[in-house]
C-alpha positions as CSV (number, residue, x, y, z in Angstrom):
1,X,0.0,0.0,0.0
2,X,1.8,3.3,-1.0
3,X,0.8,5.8,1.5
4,X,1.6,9.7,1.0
5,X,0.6,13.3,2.8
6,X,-0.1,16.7,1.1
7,X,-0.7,19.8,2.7
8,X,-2.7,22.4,1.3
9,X,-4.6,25.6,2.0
10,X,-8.3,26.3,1.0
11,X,-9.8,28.9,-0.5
12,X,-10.3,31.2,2.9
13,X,-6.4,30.5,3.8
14,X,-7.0,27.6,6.3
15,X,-4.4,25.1,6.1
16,X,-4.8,21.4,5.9
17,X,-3.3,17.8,5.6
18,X,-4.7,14.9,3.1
19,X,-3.7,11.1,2.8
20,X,-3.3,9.6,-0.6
21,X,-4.0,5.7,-0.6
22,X,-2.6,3.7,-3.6
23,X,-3.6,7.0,-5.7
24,X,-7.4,7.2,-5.1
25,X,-8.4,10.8,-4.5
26,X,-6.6,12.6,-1.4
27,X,-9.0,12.9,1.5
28,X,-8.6,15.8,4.3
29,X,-7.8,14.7,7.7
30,X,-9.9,16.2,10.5
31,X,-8.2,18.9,12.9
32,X,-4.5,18.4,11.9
33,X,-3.1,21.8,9.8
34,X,0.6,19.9,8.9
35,X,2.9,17.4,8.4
36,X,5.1,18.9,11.2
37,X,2.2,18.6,13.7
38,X,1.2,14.8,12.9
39,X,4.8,14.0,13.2
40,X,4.6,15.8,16.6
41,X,2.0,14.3,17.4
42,X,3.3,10.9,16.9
43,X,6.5,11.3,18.5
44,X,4.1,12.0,21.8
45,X,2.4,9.3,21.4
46,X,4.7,6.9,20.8
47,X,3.3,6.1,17.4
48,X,4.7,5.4,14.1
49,X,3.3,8.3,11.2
50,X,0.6,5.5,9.9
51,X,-0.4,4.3,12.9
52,X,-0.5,8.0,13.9
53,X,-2.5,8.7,11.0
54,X,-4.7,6.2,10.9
55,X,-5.9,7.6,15.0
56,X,-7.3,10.6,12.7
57,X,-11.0,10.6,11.1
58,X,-10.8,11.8,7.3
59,X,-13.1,14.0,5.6
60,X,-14.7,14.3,2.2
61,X,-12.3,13.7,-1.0
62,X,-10.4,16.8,-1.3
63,X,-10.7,18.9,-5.0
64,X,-7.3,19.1,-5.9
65,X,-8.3,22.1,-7.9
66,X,-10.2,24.0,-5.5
67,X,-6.9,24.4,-3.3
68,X,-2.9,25.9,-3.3
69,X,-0.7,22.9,-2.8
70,X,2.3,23.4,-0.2
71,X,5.6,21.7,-0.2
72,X,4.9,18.7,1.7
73,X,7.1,19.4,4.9
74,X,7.3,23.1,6.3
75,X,8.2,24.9,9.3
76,X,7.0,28.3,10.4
77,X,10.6,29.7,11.0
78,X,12.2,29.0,8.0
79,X,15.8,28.8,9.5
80,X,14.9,25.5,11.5
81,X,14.2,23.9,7.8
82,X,17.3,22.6,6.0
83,X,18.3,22.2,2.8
84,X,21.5,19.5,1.8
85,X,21.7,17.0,-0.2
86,X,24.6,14.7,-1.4
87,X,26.4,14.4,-4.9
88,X,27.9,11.4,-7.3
89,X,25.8,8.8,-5.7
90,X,23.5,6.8,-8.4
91,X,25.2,4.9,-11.2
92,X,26.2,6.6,-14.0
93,X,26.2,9.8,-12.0
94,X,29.9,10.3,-12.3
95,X,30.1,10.3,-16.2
96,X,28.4,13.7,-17.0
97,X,30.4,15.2,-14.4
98,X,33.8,13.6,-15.5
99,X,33.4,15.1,-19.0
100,X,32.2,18.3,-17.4
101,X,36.0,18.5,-15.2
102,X,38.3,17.7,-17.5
103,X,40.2,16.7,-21.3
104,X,41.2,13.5,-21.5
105,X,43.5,14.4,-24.2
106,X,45.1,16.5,-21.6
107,X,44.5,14.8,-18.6
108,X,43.6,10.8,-18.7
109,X,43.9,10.7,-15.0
110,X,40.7,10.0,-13.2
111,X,39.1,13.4,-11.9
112,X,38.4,13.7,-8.2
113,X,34.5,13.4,-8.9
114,X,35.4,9.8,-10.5
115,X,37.8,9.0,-7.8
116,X,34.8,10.3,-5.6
117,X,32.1,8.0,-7.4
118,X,34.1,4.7,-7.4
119,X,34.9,5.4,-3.9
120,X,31.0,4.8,-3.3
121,X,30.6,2.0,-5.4
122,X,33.4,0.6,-3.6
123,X,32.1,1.7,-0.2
124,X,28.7,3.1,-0.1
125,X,26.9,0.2,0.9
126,X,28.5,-1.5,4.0
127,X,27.2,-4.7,5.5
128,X,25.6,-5.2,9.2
129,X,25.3,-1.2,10.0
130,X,28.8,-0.2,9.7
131,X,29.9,3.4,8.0
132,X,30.9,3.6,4.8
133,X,32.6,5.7,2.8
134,X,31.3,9.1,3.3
135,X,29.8,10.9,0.3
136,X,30.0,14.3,-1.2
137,X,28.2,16.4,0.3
138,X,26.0,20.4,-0.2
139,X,24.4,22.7,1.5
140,X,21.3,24.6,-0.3
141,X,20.0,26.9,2.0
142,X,17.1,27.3,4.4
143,X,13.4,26.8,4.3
144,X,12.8,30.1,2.2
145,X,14.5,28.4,-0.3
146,X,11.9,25.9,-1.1
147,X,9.4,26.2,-3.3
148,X,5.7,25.4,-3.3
149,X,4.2,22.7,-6.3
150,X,3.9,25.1,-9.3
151,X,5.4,28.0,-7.9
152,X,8.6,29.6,-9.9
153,X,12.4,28.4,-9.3
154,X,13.9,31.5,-8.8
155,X,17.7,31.8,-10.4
156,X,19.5,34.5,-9.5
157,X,20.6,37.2,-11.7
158,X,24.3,36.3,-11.9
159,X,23.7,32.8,-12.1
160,X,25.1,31.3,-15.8
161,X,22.7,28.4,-15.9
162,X,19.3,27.1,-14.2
163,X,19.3,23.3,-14.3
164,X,16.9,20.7,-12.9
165,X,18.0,17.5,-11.2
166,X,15.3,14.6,-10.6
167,X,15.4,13.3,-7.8
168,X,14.7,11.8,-4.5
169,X,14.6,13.5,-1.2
170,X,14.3,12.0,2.4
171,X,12.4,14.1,4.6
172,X,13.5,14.5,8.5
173,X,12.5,16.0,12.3
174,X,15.0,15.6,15.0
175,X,12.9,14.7,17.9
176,X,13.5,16.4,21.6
177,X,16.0,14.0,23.1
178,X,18.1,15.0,19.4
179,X,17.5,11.6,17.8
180,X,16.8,12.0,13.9
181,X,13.8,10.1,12.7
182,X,12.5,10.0,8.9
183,X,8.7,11.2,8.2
184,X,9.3,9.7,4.4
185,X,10.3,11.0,0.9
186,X,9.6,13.1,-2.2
187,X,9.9,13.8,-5.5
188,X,12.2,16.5,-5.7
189,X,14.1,19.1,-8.4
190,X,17.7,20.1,-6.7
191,X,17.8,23.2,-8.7
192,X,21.6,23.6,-9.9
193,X,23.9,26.3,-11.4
194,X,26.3,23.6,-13.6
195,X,27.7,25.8,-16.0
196,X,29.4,27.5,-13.0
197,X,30.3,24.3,-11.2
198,X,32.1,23.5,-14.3
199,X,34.0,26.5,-14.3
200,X,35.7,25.4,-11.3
201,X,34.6,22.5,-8.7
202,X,35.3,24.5,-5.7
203,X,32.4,26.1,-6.9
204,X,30.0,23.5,-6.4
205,X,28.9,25.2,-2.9
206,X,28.1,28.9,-5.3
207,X,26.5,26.4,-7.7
208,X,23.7,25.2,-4.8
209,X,22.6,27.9,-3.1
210,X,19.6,28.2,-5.0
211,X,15.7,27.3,-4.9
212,X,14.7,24.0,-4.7
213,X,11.1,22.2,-5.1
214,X,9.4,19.1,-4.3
215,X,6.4,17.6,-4.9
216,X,3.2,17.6,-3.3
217,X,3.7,14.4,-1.8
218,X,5.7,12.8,0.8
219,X,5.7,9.4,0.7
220,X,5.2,7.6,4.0
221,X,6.7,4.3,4.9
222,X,10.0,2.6,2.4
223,X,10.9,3.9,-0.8
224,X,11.3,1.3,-3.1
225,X,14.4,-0.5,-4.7
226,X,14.3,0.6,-7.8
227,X,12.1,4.1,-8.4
228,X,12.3,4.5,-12.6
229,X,10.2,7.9,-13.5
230,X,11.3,10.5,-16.5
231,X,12.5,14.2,-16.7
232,X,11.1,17.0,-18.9
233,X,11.7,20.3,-19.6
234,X,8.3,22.4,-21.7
235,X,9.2,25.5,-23.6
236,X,5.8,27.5,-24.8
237,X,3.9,24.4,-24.4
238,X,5.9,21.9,-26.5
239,X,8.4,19.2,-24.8
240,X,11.9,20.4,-25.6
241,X,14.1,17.7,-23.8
242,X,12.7,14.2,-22.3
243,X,14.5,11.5,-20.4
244,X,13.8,8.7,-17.8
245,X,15.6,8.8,-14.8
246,X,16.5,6.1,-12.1
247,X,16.6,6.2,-8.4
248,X,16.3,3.7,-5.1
249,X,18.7,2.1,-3.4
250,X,18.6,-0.4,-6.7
251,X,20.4,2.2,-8.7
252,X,22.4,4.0,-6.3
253,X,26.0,3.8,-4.9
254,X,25.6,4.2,-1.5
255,X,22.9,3.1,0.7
256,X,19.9,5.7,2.1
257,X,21.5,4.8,5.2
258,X,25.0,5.2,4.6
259,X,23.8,9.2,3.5
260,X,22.1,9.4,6.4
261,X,24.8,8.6,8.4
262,X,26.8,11.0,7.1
263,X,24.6,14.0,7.5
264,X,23.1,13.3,11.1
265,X,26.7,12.6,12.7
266,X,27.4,16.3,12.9
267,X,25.5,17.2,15.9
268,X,24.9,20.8,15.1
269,X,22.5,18.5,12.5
270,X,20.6,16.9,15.4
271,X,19.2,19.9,16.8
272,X,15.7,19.1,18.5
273,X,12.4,20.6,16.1
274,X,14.8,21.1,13.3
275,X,13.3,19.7,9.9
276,X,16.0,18.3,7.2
277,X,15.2,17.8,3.5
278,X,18.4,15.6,1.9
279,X,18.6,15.3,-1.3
280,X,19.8,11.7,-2.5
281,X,21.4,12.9,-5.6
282,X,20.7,12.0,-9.8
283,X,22.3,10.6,-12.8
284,X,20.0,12.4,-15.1
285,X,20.8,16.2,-16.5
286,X,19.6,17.8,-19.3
287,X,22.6,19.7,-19.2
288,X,24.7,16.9,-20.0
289,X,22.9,16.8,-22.9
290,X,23.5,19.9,-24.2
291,X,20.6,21.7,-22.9
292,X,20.0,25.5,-22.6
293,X,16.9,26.7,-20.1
294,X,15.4,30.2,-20.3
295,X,13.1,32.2,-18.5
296,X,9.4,30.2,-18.7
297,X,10.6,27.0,-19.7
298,X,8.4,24.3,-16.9
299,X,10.6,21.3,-14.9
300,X,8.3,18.4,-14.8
301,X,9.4,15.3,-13.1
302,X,6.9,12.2,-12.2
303,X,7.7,8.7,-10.6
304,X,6.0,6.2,-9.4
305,X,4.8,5.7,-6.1
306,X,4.2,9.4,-5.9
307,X,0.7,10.2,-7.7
308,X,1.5,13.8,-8.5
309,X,4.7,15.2,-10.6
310,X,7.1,18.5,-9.5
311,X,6.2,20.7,-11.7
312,X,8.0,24.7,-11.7
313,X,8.4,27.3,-14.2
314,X,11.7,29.0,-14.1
315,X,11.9,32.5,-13.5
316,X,15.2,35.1,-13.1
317,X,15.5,37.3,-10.2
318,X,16.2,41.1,-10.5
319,X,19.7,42.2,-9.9
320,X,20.6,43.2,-6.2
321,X,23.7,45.8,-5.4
322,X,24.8,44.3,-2.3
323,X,27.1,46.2,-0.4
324,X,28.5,46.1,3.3
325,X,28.4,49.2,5.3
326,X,30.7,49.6,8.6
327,X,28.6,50.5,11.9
């Protein structure tokens, strides 16, 4: 049974939560206004989410169409909401970024994001609990930087590229005793700068601090093995660039775990209320491909489980002088 929350607000403002059930139509559940608060509320009660959620009377089949979708996971102070993520971890990943870093006429010496790759699929997975290798790892910002279902990705002004990556996204609350526990996952674009991380790879931190989006779902419960769902980009209505893309631990390098490992062991990352969103990473880029994005073009990403696709417009942001004054 592939079980998934959406929040939402109505027509007069009020928010709201609704349960998808092996994709029948979402229905509303009674006198709960988020994801953060059932996840609260389960923590108290020494519940897991779907037993939590199942305590809860549902409503009437909600009208997708009569609401505005929210990201899936939110908190009301957006700098207790973080956004990372972790790079070079799904098969295949490495090649687009090993042509993007070097010539091999020039250089046939593996690059450090091949050495970093292999390294996972050497290491990624360890047996019985243990650490493995650890992975590459970003930081995207804070909760202002995520984006609600069909609400623009936002690339700044200087920015020499606005690329999508398809992908998965494990959604976290770090209970009060400081212990991480995971709500579930979502559909997610990690928005990306790549013609700048290809200038120079000590860039790659520049080339993340942007918006990123998810979709209106978050999966409750496992992800599964082997997630297969396709990338598009839309330019004045018309498909421009389509690809499938892969994801679960059945095409990845490292395990879920093994990332999660990785993040949670720095304690200023178990800080009790704090929300995480990780990204898990891709092996699909349009980019790679040749790609060019402007203003307007739409992202559109679907996969099974998740019933509904990410779906954001790209806009540009206006140029901001930014200057520091001495007090």
């Amino acid at each position: 049974m592939a079980l998934s929350l959406i929040q939402f607000r109505d027509g007069e403002g009020r928010r709201g939560v609704a349960v998808l059930v092996d994709g029948a139509p979402p229905r509303v559940l009674k006198n709960v206004t988020s994801v953060r608060e059932l996840a609260k509320a389960a923590l108290v009660a020494g519940n897991s989410l779907k037993d939590q959620i199942a305590a809860y009377e549902t409503g009437n089949a909600l009208d997708l169409a009569t609401v505005t979708l929210l990201p899936p996971i939110d908190h009301h102070d957006s700098a207790h909401l973080l956004l990372t993520g972790t790079g070079l971890t799904h098969l295949g990943s490495a090649e687009g970024r090993d042509k993007m870093h070097r010539s091999a006429a020039e250089n046939p010496a593996p690059t450090d994001s091949m050495k970093m790759f292999l390294m996972g699929v050497e290491g990624g997975k360890p047996l019985n609990g243990a650490a493995g290798v650890q992975p590459e790892w970003f930081y995207k910002g804070d909760g202002s930087m995520l984006v609600a279902p069909d609400a623009p990705l936002s690339s700044p002004s200087f920015a020499l590229d606005a690329g999508e990556e398809p992908e998965i996204a494990g959604i976290y609350m770090i209970d009060d005793a400081g212990q991480p526990v995971r709500l579930g996952f979502a559909l997610a674009n990690e928005f990306s700068d790549h013609v700048t991380e290809r200038g120079n790879y000590l860039w790659l931190a520049h080339s993340k601090l942007r918006n990123a989006a998810l979709g209106p779902e978050m999966l409750v419960g496992d992800l599964p093995e082997d997630v297969r769902g396709t990338s598009r980009i839309l330019r004045n209505g018309e498909t421009i660039w389509e690809k499938p893309f892969l994801s679960g631990e059945a095409n990845m390098s490292h395990s879920i775990a093994n990332l999660e490992h990785h993040h949670f062991k720095y304690a200023l990352f178990r800080r009790p209320g704090d929300i995480h969103v990780h990204f898990f990473g891709t092996a699909t880029l349009s980019f790679s491909e040749g790609i060019s994005t402007q203003k307007g073009d739409i992202f559109e990403i679907e996969a099974a489980p998740f019933t509904l696709p990410v779906r954001n417009p790209i806009a540009i942001e206006a140029p901001a002088t930014v200057a520091v004054k001495a007090l």
